[in-house]
C-alpha positions as CSV (number, residue, x, y, z in Angstrom):
1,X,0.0,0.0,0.0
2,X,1.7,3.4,-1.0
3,X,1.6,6.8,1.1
4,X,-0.3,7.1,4.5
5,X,-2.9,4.0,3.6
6,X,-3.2,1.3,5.6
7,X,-4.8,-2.0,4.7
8,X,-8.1,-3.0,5.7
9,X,-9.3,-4.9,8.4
10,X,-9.0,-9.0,7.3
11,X,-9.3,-12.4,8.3
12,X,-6.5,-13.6,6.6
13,X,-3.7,-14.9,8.4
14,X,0.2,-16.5,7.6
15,X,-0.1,-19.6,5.8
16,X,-3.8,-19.0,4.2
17,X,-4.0,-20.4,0.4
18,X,-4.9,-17.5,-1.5
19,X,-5.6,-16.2,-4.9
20,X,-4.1,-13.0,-6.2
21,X,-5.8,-11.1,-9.3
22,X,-5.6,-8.0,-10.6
23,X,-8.7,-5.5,-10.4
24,X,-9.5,-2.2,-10.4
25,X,-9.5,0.2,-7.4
26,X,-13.0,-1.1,-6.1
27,X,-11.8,-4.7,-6.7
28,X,-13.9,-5.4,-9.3
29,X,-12.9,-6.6,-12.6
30,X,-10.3,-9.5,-11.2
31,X,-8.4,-11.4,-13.9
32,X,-5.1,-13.7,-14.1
33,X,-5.7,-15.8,-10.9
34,X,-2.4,-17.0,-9.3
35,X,-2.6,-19.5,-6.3
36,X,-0.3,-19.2,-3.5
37,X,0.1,-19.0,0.2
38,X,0.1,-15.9,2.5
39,X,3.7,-15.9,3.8
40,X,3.7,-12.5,6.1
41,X,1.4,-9.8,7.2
42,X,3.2,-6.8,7.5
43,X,3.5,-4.9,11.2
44,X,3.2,-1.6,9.9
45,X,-0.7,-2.5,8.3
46,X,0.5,-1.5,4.5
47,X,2.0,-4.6,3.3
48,X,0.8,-8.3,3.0
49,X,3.6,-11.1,1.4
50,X,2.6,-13.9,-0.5
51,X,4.8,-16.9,-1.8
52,X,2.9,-17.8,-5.2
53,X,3.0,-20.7,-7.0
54,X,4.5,-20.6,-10.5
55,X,6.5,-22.5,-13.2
56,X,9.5,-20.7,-14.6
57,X,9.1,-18.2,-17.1
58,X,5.3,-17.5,-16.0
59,X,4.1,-14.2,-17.8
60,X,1.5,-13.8,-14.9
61,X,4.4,-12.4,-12.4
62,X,4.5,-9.6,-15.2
63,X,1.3,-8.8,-15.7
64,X,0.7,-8.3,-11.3
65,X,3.8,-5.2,-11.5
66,X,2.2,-1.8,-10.7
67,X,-1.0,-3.3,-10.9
68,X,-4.5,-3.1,-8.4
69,X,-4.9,-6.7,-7.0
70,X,-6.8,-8.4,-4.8
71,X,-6.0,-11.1,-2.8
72,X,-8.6,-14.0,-1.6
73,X,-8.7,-16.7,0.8
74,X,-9.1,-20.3,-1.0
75,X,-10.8,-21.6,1.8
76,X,-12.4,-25.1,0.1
77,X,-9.4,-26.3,-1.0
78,X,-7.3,-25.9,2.3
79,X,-10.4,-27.1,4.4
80,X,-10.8,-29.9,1.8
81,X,-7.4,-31.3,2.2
82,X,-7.6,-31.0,6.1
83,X,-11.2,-32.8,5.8
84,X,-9.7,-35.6,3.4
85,X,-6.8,-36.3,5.6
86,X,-8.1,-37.2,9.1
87,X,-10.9,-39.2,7.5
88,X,-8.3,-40.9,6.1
89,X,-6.9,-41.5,9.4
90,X,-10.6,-42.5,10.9
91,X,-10.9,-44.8,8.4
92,X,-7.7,-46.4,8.8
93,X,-8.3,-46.5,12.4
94,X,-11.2,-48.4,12.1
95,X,-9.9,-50.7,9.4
96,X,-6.3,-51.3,10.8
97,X,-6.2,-50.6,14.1
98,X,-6.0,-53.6,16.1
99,X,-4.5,-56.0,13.7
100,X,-1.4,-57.8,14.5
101,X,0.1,-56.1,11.9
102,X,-0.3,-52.4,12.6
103,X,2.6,-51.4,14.7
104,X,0.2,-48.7,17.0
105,X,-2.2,-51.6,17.8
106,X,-1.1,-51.2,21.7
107,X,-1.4,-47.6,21.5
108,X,-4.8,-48.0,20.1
109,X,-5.8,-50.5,22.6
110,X,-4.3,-48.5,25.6
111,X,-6.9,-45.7,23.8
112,X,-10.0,-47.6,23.4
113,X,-10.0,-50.8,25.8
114,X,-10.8,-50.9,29.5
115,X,-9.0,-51.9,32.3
116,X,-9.3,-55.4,31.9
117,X,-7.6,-55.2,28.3
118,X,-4.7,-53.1,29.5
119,X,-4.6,-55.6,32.5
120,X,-4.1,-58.5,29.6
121,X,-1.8,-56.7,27.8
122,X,0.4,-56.3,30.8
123,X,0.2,-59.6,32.1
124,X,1.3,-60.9,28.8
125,X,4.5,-58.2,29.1
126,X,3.1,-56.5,25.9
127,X,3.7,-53.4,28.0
128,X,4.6,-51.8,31.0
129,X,3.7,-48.4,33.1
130,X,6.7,-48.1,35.1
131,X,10.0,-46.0,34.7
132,X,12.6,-46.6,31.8
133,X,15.8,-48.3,34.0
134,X,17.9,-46.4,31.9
135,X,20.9,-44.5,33.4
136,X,19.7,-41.5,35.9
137,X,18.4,-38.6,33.7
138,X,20.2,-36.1,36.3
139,X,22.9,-36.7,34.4
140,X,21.1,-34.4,31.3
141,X,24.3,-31.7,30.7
142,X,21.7,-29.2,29.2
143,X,19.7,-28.5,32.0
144,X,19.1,-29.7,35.6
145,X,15.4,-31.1,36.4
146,X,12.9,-31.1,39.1
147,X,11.5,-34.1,40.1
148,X,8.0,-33.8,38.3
149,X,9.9,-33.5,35.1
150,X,12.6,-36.4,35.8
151,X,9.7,-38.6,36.2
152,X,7.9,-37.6,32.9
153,X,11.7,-38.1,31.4
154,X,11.5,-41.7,32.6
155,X,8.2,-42.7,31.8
156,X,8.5,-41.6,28.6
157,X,12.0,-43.2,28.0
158,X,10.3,-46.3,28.4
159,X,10.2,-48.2,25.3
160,X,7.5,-50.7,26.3
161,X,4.7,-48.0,28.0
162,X,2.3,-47.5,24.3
163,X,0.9,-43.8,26.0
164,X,2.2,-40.9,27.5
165,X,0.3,-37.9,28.7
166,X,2.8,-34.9,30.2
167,X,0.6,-32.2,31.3
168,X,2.6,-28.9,31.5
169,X,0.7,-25.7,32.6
170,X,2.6,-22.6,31.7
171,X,6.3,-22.3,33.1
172,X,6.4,-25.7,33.7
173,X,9.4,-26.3,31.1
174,X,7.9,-28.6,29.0
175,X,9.1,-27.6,25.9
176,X,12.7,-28.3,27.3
177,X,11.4,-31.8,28.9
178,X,10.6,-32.7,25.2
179,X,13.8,-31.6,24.1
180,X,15.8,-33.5,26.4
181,X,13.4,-36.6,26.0
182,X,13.9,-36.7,22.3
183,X,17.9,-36.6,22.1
184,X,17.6,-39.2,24.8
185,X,15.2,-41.4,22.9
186,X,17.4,-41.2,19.5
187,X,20.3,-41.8,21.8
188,X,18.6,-45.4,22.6
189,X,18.1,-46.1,19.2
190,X,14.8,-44.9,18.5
191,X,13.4,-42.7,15.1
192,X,11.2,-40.4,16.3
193,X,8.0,-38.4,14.5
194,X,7.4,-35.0,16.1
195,X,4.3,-33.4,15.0
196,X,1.7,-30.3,16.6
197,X,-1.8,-28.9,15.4
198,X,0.4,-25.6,14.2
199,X,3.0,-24.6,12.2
200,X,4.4,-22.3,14.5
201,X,4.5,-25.1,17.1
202,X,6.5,-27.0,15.0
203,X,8.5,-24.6,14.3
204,X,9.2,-24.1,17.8
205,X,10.3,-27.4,18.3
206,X,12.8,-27.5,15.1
207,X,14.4,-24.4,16.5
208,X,14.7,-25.8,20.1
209,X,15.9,-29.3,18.6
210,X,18.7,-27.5,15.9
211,X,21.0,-26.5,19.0
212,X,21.2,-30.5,19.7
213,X,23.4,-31.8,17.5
214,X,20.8,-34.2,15.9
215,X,19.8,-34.9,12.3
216,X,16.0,-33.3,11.8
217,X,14.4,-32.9,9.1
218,X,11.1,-30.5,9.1
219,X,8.5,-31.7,6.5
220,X,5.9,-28.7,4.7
221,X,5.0,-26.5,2.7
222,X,7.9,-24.1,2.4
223,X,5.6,-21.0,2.6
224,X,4.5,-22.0,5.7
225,X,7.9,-23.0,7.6
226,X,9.3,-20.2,9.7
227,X,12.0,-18.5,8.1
228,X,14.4,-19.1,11.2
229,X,14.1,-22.7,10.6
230,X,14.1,-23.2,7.0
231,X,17.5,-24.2,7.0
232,X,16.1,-27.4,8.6
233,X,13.1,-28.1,5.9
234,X,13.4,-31.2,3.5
235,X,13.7,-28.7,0.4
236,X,16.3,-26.7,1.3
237,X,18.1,-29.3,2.7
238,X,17.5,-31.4,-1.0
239,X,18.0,-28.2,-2.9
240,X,21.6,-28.1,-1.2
241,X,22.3,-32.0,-1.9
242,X,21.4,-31.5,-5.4
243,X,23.0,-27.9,-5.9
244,X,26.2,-29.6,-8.1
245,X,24.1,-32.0,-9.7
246,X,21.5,-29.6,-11.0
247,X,24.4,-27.7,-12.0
248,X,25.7,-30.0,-14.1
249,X,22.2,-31.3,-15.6
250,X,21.8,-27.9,-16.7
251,X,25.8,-27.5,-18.7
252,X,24.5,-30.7,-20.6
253,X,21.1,-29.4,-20.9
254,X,22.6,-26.0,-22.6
255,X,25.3,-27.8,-24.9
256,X,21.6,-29.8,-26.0
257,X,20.2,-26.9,-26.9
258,X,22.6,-25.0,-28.5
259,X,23.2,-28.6,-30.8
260,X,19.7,-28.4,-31.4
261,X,19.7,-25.3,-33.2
262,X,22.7,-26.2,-35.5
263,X,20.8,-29.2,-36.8
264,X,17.2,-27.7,-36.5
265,X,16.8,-28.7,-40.3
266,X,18.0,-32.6,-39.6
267,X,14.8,-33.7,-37.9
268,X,16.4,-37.3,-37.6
269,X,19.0,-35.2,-35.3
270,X,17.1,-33.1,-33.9
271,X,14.9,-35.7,-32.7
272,X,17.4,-37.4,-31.0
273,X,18.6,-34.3,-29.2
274,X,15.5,-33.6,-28.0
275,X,15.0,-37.4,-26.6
276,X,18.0,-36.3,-24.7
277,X,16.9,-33.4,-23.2
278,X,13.9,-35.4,-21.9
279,X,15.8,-37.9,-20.4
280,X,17.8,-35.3,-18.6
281,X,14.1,-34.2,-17.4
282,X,13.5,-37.9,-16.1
283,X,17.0,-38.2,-14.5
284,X,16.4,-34.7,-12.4
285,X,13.2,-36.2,-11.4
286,X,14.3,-39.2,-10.4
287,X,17.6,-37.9,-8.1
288,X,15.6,-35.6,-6.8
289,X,13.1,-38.7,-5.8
290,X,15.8,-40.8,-4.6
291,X,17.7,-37.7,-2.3
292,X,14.3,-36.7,-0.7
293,X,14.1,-40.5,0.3
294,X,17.5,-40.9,1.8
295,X,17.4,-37.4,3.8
296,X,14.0,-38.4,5.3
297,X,15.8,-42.3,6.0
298,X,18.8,-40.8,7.5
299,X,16.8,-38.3,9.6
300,X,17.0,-39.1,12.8
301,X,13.9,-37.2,14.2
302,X,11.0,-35.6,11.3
303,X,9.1,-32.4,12.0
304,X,5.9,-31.8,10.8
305,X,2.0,-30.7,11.7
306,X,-0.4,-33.4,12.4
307,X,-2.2,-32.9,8.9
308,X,1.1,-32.9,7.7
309,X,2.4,-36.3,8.8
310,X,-0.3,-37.8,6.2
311,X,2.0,-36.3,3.4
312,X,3.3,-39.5,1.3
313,X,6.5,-38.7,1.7
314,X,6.7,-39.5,5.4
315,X,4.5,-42.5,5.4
316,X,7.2,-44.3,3.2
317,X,9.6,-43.8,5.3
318,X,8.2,-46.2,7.0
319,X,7.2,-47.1,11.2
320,X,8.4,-44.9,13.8
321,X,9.6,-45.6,17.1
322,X,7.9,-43.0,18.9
323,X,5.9,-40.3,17.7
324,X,5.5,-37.0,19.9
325,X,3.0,-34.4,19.7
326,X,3.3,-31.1,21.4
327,X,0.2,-28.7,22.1
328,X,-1.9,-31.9,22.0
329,X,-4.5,-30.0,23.6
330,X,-5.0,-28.0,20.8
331,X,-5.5,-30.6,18.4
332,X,-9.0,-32.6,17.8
333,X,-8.9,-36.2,18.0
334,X,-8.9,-37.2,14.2
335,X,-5.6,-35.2,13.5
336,X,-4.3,-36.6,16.1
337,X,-4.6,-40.5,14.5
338,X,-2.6,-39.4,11.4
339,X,1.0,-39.3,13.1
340,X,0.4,-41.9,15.8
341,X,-1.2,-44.7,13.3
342,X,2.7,-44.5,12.0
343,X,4.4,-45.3,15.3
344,X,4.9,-47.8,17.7
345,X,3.9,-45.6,20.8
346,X,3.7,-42.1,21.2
347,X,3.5,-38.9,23.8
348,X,0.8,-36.3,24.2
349,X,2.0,-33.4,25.9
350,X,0.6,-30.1,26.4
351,X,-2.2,-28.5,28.4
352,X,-5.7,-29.3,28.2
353,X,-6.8,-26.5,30.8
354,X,-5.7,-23.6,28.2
355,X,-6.8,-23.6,24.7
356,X,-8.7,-26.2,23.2
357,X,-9.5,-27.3,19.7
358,X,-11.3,-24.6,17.8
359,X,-14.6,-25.9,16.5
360,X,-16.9,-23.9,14.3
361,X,-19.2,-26.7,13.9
362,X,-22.2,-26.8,16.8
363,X,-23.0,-30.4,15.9
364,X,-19.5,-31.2,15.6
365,X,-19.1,-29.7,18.9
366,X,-21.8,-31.5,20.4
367,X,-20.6,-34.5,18.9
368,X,-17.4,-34.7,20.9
369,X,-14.9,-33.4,19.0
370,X,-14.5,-30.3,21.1
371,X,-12.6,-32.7,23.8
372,X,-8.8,-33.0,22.5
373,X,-7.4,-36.7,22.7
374,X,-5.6,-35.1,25.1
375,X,-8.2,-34.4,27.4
376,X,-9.6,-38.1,26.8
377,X,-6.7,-39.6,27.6
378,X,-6.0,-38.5,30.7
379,X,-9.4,-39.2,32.1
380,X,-8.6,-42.8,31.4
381,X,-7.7,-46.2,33.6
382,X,-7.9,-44.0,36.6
383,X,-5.0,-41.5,35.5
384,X,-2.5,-44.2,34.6
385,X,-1.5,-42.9,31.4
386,X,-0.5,-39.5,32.8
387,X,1.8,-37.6,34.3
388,X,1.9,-34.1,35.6
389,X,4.6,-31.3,35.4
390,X,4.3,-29.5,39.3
391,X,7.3,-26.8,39.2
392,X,6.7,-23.8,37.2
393,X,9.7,-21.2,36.8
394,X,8.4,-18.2,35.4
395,X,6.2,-16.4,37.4
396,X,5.8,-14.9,40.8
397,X,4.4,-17.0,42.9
398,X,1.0,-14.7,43.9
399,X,0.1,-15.5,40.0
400,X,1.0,-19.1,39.7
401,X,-1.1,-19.5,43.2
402,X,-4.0,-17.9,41.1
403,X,-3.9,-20.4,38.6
404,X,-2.9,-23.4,40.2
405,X,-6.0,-22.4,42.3
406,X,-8.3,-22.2,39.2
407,X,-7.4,-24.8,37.1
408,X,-4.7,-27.4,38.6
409,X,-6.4,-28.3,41.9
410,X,-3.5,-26.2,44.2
411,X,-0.8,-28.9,42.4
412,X,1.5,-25.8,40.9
413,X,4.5,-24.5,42.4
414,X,6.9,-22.1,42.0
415,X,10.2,-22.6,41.9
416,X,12.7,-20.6,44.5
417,X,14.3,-18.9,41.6
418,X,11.3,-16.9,40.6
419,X,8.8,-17.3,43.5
420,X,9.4,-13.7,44.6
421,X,11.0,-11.7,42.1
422,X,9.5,-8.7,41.5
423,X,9.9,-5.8,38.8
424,X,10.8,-3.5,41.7
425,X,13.9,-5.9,42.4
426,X,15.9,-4.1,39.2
427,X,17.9,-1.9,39.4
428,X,17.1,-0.1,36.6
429,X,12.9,-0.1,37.6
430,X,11.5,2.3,40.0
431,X,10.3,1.3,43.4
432,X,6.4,2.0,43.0
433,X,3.6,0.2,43.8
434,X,3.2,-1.0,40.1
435,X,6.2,-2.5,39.9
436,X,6.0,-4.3,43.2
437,X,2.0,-5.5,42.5
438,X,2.7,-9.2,40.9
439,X,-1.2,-9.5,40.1
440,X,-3.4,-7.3,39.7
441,X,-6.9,-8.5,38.8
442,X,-9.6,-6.0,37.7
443,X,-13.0,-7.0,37.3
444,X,-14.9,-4.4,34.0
445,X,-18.1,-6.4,34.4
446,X,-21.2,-4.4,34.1
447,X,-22.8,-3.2,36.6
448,X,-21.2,-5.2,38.8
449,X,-17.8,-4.6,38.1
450,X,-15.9,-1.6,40.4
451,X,-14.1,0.3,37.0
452,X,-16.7,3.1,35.6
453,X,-15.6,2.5,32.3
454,X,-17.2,1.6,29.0
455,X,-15.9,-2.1,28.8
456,X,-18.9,-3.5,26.7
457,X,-17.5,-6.2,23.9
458,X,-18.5,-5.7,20.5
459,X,-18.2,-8.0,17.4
460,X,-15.5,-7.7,15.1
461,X,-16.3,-5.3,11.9
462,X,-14.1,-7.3,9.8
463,X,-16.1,-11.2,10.1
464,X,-13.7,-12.6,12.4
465,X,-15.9,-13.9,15.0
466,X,-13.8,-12.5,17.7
467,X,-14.7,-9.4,20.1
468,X,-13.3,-6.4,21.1
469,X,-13.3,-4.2,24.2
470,X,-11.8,-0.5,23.6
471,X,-12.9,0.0,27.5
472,X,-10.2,-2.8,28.8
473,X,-7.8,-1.8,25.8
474,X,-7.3,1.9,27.5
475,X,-7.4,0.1,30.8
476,X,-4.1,-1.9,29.7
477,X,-2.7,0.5,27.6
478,X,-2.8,3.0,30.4
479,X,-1.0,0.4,33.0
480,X,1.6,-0.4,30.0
481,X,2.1,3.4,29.8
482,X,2.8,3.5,33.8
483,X,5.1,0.3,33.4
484,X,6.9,2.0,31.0
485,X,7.7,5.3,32.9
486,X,9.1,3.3,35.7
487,X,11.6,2.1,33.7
488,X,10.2,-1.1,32.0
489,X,11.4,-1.5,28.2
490,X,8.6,-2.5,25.5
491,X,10.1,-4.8,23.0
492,X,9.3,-7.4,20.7
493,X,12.8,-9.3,21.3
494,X,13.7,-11.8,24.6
495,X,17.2,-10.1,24.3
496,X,15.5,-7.5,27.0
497,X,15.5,-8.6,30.3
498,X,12.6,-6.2,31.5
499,X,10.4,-6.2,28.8
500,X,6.2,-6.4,28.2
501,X,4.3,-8.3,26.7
502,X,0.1,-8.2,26.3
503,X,-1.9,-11.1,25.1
């Protein structure tokens, strides 16, 4: 958007499949459709980037220069896919689950029997609930554990237990528990699948997971992987295999050319020439084939959304030792089958108290798919297949009492380290009662609530669903502005020590 514009309110939102076209300045008119995905939203409101999909030499790059477009969501396709996929996963649930032959059949019987099943299954030492005997995991030289997180470490280093859930409420350091647990299982010889209902989840975990020292491989669509971690994504990482290949294919490919254009009158030659150049077309295809295969088979952990793991690609790489999904709470059920159907036992960790599975369907809702497998799970064979992390180490300890009040029955602690930190404590903050008020809960309800302020919600002009609240949005704004004058840096970095940040 040129000058002082700014771009209109929209629904849009990184990794959308769109459609670009050129209009006029009403957006009428709209011709030369290109498909694509929405890579980046600018922060400034006057720019939106899009990684389009196009053969080389397209004319249609040309023809969107200087030019009105407009861009639109493709929302059919992408739901389609997403639809397609975990019935896919329902169906081979239902078909394949419990036969002898389907690797997950104890994870699916842990899922879906009683107690008396599970009670055959251990009896016949087809599994086991204990802790893995391995070495002590205090011996971990990247970071020292408390005892809630040593014993999900344990458990779910224990090759012969089909289902792990690790509850971590916030602070709890689960995403580091994972990390740990997942050099430690390749460490005892296990591949390992790690999958979550987003791409910025997964992205996450690649980032956290490239500082190991292991072999990982992250599995999308390249629009959609996180520039920090793209370095890790199966097509940059065949794109660099093949760089001197696809060098070379193209010197033979140019010789070709320029032979065919001495002989363009011998059309026996000529022929022949271009035989060759087709070949060359078959031999590219096939290398690049046969090196996306061996970096997938020589990964030792693969990356990927849930949706994701039903790309072809991974399932013929064959069974996976264990298969790990992060934010499970997040995630509905069916989504869930499509990565765990491909292992032998698998890890649910997350939080099923926060966020759950966003369902836009009411009958889908009612039907049961608003309760993550998650939350199922853990409700089962009186808590057996769960464990809990208990030490958080991020907050003061007046807000983790709040919550542990509220949602995880008084269970939460707080570690020494942060129990009773306080803004106030820096010495570059100013001593004021802001700065030493950990929580501060105020209540805009109306009339009930004690703030005389217009905090009324109101629905979202631009067809999101969601609400907004100008009332509470002065109310924070204002207490960001008094944070701020006491010293307290806004910044969008973690490089900042004392920094803010609103949800």
């Amino acid at each position: 958007i040129e000058g002082e514009h700014k771009l209109p309110p929209t629904t849009l939102s990184p990794g959308d499949m769109v459609c670009v076209r050129t209009c006029n300045s009403r957006g009428e008119g709209a011709t030369s459709c290109m498909q694509g995905f929405l890579y980046n939203l600018g922060e400034d409101g006057c720019s939106i980037t899009v990684a389009l999909e196009s053969r080389h030499g397209d004319p249609t790059f040309s023809r969107l220069f200087g030019k009105s477009v407009r861009i639109d969501r493709i929302q059919g396709l992408a739901d389609a896919l997403t639809y397609e996929r975990n019935l896919e996963a329902l169906m081979l649930l239902q078909r394949n689950g419990l036969l002898k032959s389907n690797a997950s059949i104890d994870v699916v019987a842990t899922l879906f029997g009683d107690s008396k099943d599970v009670m055959k299954m251990e009896q016949n030492c087809l599994i086991d609930w204990g802790e893995s005997s391995l070495p002590d995991p205090r011996l971990s030289e990247r970071c020292a554990f408390d005892d809630s997180q040593l014993r999900a470490l344990s458990l779910g280093l224990n090759k012969k237990r089909p289902v792990l859930v690790i509850q971590g409420p916030p602070g709890t350091g689960k995403t580091v528990l994972l990390t740990e647990l997942i050099v430690r299982a390749v460490r005892q010889g296990e591949s390992v699948l790690v999958t979550a209902p987003s791409n910025a989840a997964v992205d996450n975990m690649v980032e956290r997971l490239s500082r190991t020292g292991l072999n990982i491989v992250r599995v999308g669509n390249p629009a959609r992987i996180s520039p920090s971690v793209t370095s890790k994504s199966l097509a940059e990482i065949v794109n660099g295999r093949l760089g001197q290949f696809r060098k070379e294919l193209e010197r033979k490919r140019t010789d070709l050319r320029k032979d065919l254009r001495d002989c363009i009158e011998d059309d026996s030659l000529a022929a022949g020439i271009r035989q060759l150049l087709k070949q060359l077309g078959r031999d590219l295809e096939m290398k690049e084939k046969e090196t996306i295969m061996e970096v997938l088979s020589d990964a030792q952990v693969v990356l990927s959304t849930n949706t994701g793991a039903a790309d072809p690609l991974i399932r013929k790489t064959g069974c996976f030792d264990l298969v790990i999904i992060d934010e499970a709470g997040q995630g509905i059920e069916p989504s869930c089958w499509i990565p765990i159907l491909q292992g032998k036992r698998c890890i649910l960790a997350g939080d099923h108290c926060q966020l759950a599975p966003a369902i836009l369907s009411r009958k889908a809702l009612e039907g049961g798919l608003g309760k993550s497998m998650m939350e199922r799970a853990s409700l089962l064979h009186d808590g057996l297949l769960t464990t809990r992390l208990t030490v958080q180490h991020r907050m003061h300890d007046s807000i983790a009492s709040w919550a542990s009040k509220e949602m995880y029955q008084g269970l939460l602690q707080s570690s020494h380290s942060v129990a009773s930190h306080l803004l106030a404590d820096s010495p570059v903050v100013k001593d004021t009662w802001i700065t030493r008020c950990p929580l501060l809960l105020l209540d805009t309800r109306m009339p009930y609530g004690i703030l005389n302020v217009d905090c009324v919600e109101h629905l979202d002009p631009a067809g999101t669903g969601s609400f907004y609240n100008d009332g509470e949005a002065d109310i924070v704004t204002q207490h960001v502005l008094n944070l701020v004058h006491c010293g307290i840096y806004i910044s969008f970095t973690s490089l900042i020590e004392h920094r803010i940040n609103i949800v």
